[in-house]
C-alpha positions in Angstrom: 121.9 75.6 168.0 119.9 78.5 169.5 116.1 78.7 169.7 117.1 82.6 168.2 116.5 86.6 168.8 118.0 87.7 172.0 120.2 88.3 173.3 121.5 90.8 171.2 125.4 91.0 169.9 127.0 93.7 172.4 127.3 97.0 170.5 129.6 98.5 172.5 133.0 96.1 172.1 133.2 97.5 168.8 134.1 94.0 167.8 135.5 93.9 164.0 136.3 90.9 161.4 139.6 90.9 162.7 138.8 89.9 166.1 136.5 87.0 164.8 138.9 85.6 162.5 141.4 85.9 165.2 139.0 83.8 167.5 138.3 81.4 164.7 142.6 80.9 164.6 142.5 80.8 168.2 140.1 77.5 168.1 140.4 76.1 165.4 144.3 76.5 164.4 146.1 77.3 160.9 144.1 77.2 157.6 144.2 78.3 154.2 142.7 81.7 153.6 139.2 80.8 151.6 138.7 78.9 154.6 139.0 81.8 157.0 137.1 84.5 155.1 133.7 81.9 154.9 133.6 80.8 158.5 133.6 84.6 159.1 131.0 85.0 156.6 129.0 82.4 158.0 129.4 84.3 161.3 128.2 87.1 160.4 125.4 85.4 158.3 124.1 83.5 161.6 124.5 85.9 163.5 121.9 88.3 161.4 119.3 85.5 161.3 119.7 84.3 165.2 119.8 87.9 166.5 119.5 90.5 164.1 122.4 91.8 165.2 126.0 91.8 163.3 128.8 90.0 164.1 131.0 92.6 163.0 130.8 96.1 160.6 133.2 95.5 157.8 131.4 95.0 154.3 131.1 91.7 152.2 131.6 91.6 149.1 130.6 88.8 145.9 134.2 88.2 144.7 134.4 85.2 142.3 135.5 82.5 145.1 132.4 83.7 147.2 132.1 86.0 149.8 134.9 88.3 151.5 135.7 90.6 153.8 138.4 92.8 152.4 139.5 94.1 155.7 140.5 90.4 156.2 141.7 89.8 153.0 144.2 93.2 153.3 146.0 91.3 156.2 146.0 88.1 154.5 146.8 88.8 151.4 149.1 87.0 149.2 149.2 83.7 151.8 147.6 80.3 151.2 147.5 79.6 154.7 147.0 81.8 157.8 148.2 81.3 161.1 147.7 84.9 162.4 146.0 87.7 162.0 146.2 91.3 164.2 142.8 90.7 166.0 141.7 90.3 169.8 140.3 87.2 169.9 139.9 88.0 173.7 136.8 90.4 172.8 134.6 87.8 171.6 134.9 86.1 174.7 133.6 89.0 176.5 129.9 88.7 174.7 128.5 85.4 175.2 125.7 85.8 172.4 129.0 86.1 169.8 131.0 83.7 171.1 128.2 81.0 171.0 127.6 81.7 167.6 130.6 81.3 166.4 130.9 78.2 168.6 127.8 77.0 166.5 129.2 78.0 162.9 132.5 76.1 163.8 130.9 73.2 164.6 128.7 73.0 161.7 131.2 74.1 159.5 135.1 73.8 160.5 135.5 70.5 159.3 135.2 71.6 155.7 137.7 72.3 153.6 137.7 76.4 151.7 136.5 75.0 148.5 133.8 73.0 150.3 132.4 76.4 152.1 133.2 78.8 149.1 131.1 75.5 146.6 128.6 76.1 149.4 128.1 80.1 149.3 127.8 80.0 145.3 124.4 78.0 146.0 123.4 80.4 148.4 121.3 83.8 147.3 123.4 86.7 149.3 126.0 86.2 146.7 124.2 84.7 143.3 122.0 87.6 143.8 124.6 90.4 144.2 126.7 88.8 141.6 123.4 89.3 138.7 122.7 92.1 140.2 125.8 93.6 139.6 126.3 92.2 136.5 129.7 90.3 137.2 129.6 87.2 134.9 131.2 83.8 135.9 135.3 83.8 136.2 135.1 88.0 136.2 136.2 89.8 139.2 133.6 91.5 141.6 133.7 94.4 144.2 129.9 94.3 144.5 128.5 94.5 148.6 126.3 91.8 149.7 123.5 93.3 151.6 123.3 92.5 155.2 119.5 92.7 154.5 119.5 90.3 151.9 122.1 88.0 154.1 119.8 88.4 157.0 116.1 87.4 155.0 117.7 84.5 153.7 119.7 83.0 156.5 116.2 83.8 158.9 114.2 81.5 156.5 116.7 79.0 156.4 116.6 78.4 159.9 113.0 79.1 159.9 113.2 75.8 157.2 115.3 73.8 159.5 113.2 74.5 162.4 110.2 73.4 160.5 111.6 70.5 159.2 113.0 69.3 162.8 109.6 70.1 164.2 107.9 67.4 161.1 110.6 64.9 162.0 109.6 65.2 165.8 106.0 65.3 165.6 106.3 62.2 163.3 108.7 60.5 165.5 105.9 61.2 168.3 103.1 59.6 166.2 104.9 56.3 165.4 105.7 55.9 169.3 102.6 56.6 170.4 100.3 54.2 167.8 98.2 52.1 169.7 99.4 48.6 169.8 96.9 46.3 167.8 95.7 43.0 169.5 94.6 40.2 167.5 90.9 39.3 167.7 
């Protein structure tokens, strides 16, 4: 993964969900539609942290199978499984800081299934908080935005957690290689 900041997401290809999940169909093939909507969550999720930037424009929102994107969810709507959607997945490969972040989220997460990633975002703050905040109980629908703010704080000190952790492991690692060896007396 990235050591994080810049470069910064071009602005200017007006890039929009639509042309993610297109890119995520492109390279990773059919899948049901929970699945979809997360990876493009997560997208955009890492994308806030690793460069403060978006991955796309279009709002989240809290609905009761975690986070989606209804500007994804209008094209998909009413299909289990997605094979296409009216995107240019040909955009992202014109910014290299998107297209290696989504080459990062797919690798950490486009082996699991859309249950697995939606059990995953209802442990996550973005959308516990804007659920309560909101006041949508458990099993009731939910139109409520997840802040890119709040996405962004929480997915930066993740990362920040991981790094620290990596960086305990290492240092450790170091230590034990480098104890003296003891000779008997």
């Amino acid at each position: 993964m990235h050591g994080r900041v810049p470069p910064q997401n071009n602005p200017g290809l007006g890039i929009n969900v639509l042309d993610v999940a297109a890119y995520i169909l492109r390279e990773r093939g059919p899948m049901d539609a929970m699945k979809l909507q997360k990876l493009c969550y997560y997208s955009q999720a890492w994308s806030l942290a690793w460069h403060r930037g978006p991955m796309f424009d279009d709002r989240i929102e809290a609905w009761e199978n975690g986070p989606v994107v209804r500007a994804l969810f209008r094209e998909h709507r009413g299909q289990y499984w997605v094979d296409h959607v009216p995107g240019r997945a040909d955009l992202i490969e014109e910014d290299p800081t998107r297209q290696a972040t989504l080459s990062d989220v797919l690798a950490f997460y486009g082996d699991r299934s859309g249950q697995q990633l939606s059990d995953l975002t209802h442990n996550e703050i973005p959308w516990l908080e804007t659920r309560a905040r909101a006041r949508c109980a458990p099993g009731e629908p939910c139109t409520a935005e997840i802040d890119r703010g709040l996405i962004e704080a929480y997915y930066v000190e993740l990362w920040a957690r991981a790094q620290q952790r990596q960086e305990e492991e290492a240092e450790a690692r170091a230590a034990t290689t480098q104890a003296p060896e003891l000779q008997p007396a």
